[in-house]
N, C-alpha and C positions, 0 to 999 in steps of 0.2 A: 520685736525689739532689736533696735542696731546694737551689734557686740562691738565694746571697745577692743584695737589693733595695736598690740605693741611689738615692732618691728626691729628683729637684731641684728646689727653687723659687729662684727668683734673681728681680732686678729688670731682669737683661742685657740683657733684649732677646731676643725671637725671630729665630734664624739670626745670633746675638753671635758673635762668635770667642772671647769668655770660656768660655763654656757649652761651646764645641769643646776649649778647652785642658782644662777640669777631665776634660772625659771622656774627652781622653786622658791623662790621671793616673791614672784610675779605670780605665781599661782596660787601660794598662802595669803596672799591678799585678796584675790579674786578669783574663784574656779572659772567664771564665766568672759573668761579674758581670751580673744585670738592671738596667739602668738605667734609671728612669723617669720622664718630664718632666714636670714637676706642673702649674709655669706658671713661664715666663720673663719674661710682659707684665707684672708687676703695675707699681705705680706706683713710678718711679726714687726711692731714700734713704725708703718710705714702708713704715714698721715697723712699722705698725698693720695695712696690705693684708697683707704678708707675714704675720702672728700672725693675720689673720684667715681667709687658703688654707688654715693650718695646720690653726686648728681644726676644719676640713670635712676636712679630708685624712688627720689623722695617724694615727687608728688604724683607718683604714680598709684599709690593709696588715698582711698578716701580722706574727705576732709575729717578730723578729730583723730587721725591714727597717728599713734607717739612714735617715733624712730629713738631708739635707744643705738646706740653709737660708742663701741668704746676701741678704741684704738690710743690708749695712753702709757707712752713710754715715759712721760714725768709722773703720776701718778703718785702721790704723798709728798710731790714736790710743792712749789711757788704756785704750778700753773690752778685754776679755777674748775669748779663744777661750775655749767651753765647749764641753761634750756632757755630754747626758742620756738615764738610762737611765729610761724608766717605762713601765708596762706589757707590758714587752717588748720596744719599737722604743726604737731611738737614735735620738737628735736631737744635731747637730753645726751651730754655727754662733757668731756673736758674741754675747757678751753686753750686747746692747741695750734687751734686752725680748720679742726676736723671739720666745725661748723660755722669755719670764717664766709662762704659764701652764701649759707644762709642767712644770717647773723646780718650781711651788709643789704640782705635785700629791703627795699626801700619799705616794704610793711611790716617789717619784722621788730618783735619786740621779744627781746635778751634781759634773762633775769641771774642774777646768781643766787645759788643753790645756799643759801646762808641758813637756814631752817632745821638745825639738830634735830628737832621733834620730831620731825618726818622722814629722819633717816631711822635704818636700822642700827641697833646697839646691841654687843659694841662695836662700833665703825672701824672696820680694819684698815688703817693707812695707805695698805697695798693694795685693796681688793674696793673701790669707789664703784666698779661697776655693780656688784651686786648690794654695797652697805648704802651707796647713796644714790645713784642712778636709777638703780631699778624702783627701791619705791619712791620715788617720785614718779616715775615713770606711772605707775598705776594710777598714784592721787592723779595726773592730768589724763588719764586715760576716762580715769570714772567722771571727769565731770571738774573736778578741782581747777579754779581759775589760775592760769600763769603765775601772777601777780601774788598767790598764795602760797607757792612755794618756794620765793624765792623777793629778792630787791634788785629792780630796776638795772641796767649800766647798760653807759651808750658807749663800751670802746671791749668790745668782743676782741679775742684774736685774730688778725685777718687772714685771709684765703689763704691756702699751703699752697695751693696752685700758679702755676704761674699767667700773666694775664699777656694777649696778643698785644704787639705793640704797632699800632695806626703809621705808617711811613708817608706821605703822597697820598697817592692813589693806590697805595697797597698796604695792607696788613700784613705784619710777618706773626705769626706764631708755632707754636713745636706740638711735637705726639706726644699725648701724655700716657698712652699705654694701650695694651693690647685685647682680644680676648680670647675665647677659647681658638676662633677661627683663626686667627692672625691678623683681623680688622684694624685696623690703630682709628684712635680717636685722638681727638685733636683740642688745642683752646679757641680755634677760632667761629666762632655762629658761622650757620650754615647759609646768615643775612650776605656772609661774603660772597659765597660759593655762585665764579666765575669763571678766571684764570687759577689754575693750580698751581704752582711750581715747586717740587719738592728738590734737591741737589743737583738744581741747574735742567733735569727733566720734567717739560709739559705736560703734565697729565690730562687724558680725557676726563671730560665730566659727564659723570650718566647719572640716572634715574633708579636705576635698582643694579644688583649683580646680575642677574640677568643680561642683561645688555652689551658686558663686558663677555670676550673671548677667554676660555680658561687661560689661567697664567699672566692675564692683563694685568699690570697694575694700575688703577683710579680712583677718581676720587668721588665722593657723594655726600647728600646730605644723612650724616647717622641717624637714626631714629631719636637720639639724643640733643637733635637739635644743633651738634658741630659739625665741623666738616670734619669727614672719616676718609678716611685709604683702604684701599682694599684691592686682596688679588682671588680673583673670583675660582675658588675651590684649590687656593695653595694661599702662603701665610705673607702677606706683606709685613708681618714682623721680623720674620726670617730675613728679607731683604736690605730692609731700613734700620731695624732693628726697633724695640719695645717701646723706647721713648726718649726724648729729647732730641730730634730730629727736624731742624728749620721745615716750617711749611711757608710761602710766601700764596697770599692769593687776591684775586682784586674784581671785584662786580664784573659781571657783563654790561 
């Protein structure tokens, strides 16, 4: 029998007592639930880290696995509970942005979390991730349709990230961040990767790190699908620095 996947990213903190409370929400409801910890360190109230773990992580779980998601600095404000269905996996969390580019994908169907009943009580204003997030999270995990825990809306918050912009024959886009290596990842698809040009210098375009001479800086396709920078066994973040940084690049 498949076990339903519900998958965390939060801003808590590694070894948080937050991350201990939602999973035992998520475990009182079901013992027989995989729970998977994506990343807890990203950066505290930083919506752009969190949408940017996502889009490395989210469908790289089977189809029916929930991404629970909290990274909310408005929390008990204006902004919304939502969950998203696309491509299969649920996605539950605030509507900040965090899941603005899921949300915009052309199959995806966005509901708001309107459903008292199937929250826990009493719902703590400040704490959505373990009073209303998580059990929802379980109901779509075991089987519970979308559409059941929640009512429709076609105007999600959009993407926190910023998107390439088409010039000519060239697309300009920036790094959005780094990782352990110093690799930067980028907005632009890897459909560009031709011409590189990051602060007026050519970059080689290669195939793997490998190919590159220690110390090189270049550029490739991420395994993420954008175009990435990289200085093979020292940090092109160090160089360029973490993120916001023009990329310009243009087909072969």
């Amino acid at each position: 029998m498949k076990r339903a996947i519900i998958a965390l990213t939060t801003d808590f903190g590694v070894g948080s007592p937050y991350v201990a409370q939602m999973k035992g929400v998520l475990l009182s409801a079901s013992t027989d639930l995989v729970v998977v910890d994506v990343a807890h360190d990203l950066p505290a109230y930083d919506v752009r880290a969190a949408e940017l773990s996502l889009r490395g992580t989210a469908f790289a779980f089977p189809v029916g696995a929930v991404h629970l998601v909290v990274v909310d600095p408005g929390v008990g404000g204006a902004r919304r509970c939502i969950a998203v269905l696309s491509r299969g996996c649920y996605f539950v969390g605030p509507d900040n942005g965090v899941l603005g580019a899921i949300a915009s994908a052309k199959d995806a169907v966005t509901v708001v979390l309107d459903r008292p009943a199937l929250h826990r009580a009493p719902t703590a204003p400040t704490f959505h991730g373990r009073d209303i997030f998580a059990p929802v999270a379980v109901e779509l995990a075991l089987g519970v349709p979308l559409t059941d825990v929640g009512t429709q809306i076609t105007d999600p918050a959009p993407s926190s990230l910023p998107a390439p912009v088409p010039r000519g024959a060239a697309i300009h886009g920036t790094t959005l961040g780094s990782d352990r290596f110093g690799n930067l990842t980028t907005n632009i698809p890897s459909s560009w990767l031709g011409e590189v040009e990051v602060l007026g210098r050519r970059l080689r375009v290669v195939r793997t790190y490998a190919e590159a001479p220690a110390g090189e800086l270049v550029a490739l396709a991420g395994s993420d699908g954008y175009v990435e920078l990289a200085k093979r066994e020292a940090s092109a973040a160090e160089e360029l620095g973490a993120h916001g940084t023009e990329v310009v690049c243009r087909r072969a």
